[in-house]
N, C-alpha and C positions, 0 to 999 in steps of 0.2 A: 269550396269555401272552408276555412279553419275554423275549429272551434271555436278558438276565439274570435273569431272575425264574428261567425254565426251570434256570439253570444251577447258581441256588443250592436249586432244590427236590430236583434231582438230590444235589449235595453232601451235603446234608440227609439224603435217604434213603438213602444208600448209607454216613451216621454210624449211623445210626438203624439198621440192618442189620449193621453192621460188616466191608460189603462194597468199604467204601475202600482203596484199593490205595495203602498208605503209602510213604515212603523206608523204605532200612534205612541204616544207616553203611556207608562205605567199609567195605571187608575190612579195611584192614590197620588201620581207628580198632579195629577187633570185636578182632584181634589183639592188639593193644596193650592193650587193654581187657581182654582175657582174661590176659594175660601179667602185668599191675601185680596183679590180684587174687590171686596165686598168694602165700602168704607168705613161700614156700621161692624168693623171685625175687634174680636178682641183679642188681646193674647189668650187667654185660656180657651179659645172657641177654638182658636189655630191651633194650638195643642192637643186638642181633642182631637181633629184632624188629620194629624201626624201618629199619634197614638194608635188610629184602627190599622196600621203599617209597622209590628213590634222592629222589625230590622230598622228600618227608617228612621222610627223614633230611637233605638240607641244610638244611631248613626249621628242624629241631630244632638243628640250630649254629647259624643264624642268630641263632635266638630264647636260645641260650647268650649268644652274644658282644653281644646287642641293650642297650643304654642301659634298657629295659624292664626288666632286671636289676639292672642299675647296675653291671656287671664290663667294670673297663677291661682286664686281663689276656685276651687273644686265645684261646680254644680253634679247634682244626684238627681232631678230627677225633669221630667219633661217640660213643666209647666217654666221650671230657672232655666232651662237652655234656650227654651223661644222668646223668654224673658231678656236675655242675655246677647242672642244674636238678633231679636227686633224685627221687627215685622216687613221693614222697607227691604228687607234681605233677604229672609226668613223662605219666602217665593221661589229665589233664584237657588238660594243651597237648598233645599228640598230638593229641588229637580234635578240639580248637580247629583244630588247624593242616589236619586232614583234610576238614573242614568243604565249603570251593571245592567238592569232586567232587562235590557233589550237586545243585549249582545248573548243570546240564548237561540239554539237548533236542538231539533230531533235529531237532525244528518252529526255521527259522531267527526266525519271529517271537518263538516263543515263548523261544529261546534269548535273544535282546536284553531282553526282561522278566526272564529270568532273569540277566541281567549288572546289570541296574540294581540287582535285588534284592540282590545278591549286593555290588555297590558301597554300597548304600544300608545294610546290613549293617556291614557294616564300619567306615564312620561313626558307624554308632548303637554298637556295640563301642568304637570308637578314642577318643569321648567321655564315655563310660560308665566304661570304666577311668581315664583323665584326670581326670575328677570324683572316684571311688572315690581314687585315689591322692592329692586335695586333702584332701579329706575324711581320710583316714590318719594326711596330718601333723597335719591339728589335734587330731586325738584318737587318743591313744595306746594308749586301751586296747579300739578298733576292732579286730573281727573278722573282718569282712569280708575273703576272700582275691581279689588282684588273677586270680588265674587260673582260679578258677569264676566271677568279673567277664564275664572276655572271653567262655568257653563259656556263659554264661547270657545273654549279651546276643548272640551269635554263632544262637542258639537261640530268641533271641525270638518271630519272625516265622515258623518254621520249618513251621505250620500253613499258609504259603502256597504250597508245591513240590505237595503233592497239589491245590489248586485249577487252577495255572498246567497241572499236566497234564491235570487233568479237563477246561479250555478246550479243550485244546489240539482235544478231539474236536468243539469245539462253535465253531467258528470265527466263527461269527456275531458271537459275542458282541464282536469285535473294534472292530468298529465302534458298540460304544458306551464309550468313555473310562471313565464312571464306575465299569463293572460292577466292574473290578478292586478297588478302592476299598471299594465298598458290599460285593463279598463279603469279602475280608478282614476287616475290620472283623468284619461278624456272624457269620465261621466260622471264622479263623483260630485264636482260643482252642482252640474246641474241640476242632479235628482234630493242633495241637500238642499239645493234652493227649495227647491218643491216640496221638502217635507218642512224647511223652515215655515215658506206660507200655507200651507195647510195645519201647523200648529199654532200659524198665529203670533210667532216668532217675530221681535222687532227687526228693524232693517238695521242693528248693528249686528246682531248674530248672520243674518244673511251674508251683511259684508265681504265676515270671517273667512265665509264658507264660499264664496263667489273669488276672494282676490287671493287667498295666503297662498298659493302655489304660484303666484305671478312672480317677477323678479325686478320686483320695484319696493321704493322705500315710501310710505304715506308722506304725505306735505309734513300732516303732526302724527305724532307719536299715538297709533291706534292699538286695538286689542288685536289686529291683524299681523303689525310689526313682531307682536312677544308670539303666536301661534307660530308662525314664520320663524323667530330663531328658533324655537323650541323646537321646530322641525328637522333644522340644518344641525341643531348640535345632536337630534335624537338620531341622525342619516336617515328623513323620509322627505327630505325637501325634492321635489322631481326634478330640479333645476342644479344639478350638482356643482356644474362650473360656473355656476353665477355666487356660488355661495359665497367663496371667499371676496368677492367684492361687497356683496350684500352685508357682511358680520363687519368691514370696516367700516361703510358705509352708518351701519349701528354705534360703533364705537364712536365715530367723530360725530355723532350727534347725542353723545349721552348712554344711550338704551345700556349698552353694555361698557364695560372698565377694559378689555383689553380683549384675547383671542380667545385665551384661556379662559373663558367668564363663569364656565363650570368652577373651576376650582376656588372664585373670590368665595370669601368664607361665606359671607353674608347673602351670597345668593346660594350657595350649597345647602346652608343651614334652614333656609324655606323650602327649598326643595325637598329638604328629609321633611319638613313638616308636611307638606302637601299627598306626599305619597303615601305616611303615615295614615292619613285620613282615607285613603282607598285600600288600605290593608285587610 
């Protein structure tokens, strides 16, 4: 048996058991988390909340005063940025922003897998909301919110931290390039589904994470379409020769302006904002 054959029969049986030792969120994403669902919450309570997390909470000014927004008036300090981005959101960017701490090993090889991931991330998000936000202005009466965008594309791949640890035991596997690859592909859905509902995760984030590597177009316009191009323009979609039918398929229904849809100004321009905020 191959290492990697070994490594995905292990994966396999330890879903198949429900003896896979998943992520959980940061503390303080569960805090925050726990704080927005309270009804009796206030802005300055949720602040407070954000506050015992000093990265976080600059994070959360940042993403106040960011062009992402579109507020050219300056907020300074915690209490104006939760003020500013509002409570009905306030939930979902926390946890977007909390995100990083979980792409973290002891193993140094395995840490550089996890920077890539974590970079490669962040691209597929930065062009995902950039797309979403094109798509916005042409149709006005789009539901789609830019901030379950970033955490549902932030989340796509998220079934890949429990394999990169399970390597980590089985070191062999290093030495062959594709394992990483071929397992993702046929296990990341799955074992993302499984941390989606173990976090409690709606069934749009599931969605995300269950259909984007399929090669199909939703009925309507979902947060799975924009992870999905973001994919194909980022080269991680698994489905390569479906691509260019998929990207017109996008075109003649809106999503995207043409092939080239990196370069439309208006979606480039979100795109440097988006990436800015994971800087």
């Amino acid at each position: 048996m191959s290492a990697e054959h070994a490594l995905i029969t292990i994966l396999t049986e330890k879903l198949r058991s429900d003896s896979l030792v998943l992520p959980t969120l940061p503390e303080i994403a569960l805090r925050v988390r726990r704080t927005a669902d309270d009804p009796e919450v206030s802005l300055a309570v949720m602040a407070e909340t954000i506050s015992m997390d000093p990265a976080l909470a600059a994070r959360m000014i940042r993403v106040a005063n960011s062009a992402f927004l579109g507020r050219s008036i300056k907020v300074s300090t915690l209490n104006q940025a939760v003020t500013r981005i509002g409570l009905s959101q306030i939930k979902t960017i926390a946890t977007a922003m909390a995100m990083e701490q979980l792409f973290l090993s002891q193993n140094a090889h395995i840490q550089q897998m996890m920077d890539k991931a974590w970079r490669d991330t962040v691209q597929v998000t930065s062009i995902a909301v950039a797309c979403l936000s094109y798509y916005r202005a042409q149709q006005s009466k789009c539901a789609l919110s830019p901030d379950v965008m970033t955490l549902a594309a932030l989340l796509h791949h998220i079934g890949l931290l429990p394999i990169l640890t399970e390597a980590e035991k089985h070191q062999e596997v290093f030495g062959h390039p594709g394992f990483m690859r071929h397992a993702m592909a046929k296990l990341s859905p799955q074992i993302g589904l499984a941390i989606m509902k173990a976090w409690g995760f709606s069934e749009v984030y599931q969605r995300v994470i269950a259909e984007w590597q399929q090669s199909r177009v939703s009925p309507q316009p979902d947060y799975t379409d924009f992870v999905r191009i973001a994919t194909i323009a980022q080269r991680s979609f698994p489905q390569p020769e479906q691509q260019h039918a998929l990207i017109s398929q996008y075109i003649e229904l809106g999503l995207l302006p043409d092939v080239d849809f990196m370069q439309e100004p208006a979606i480039a321009a979100v795109y440097q904002d988006v990436r800015a905020l994971f800087a």
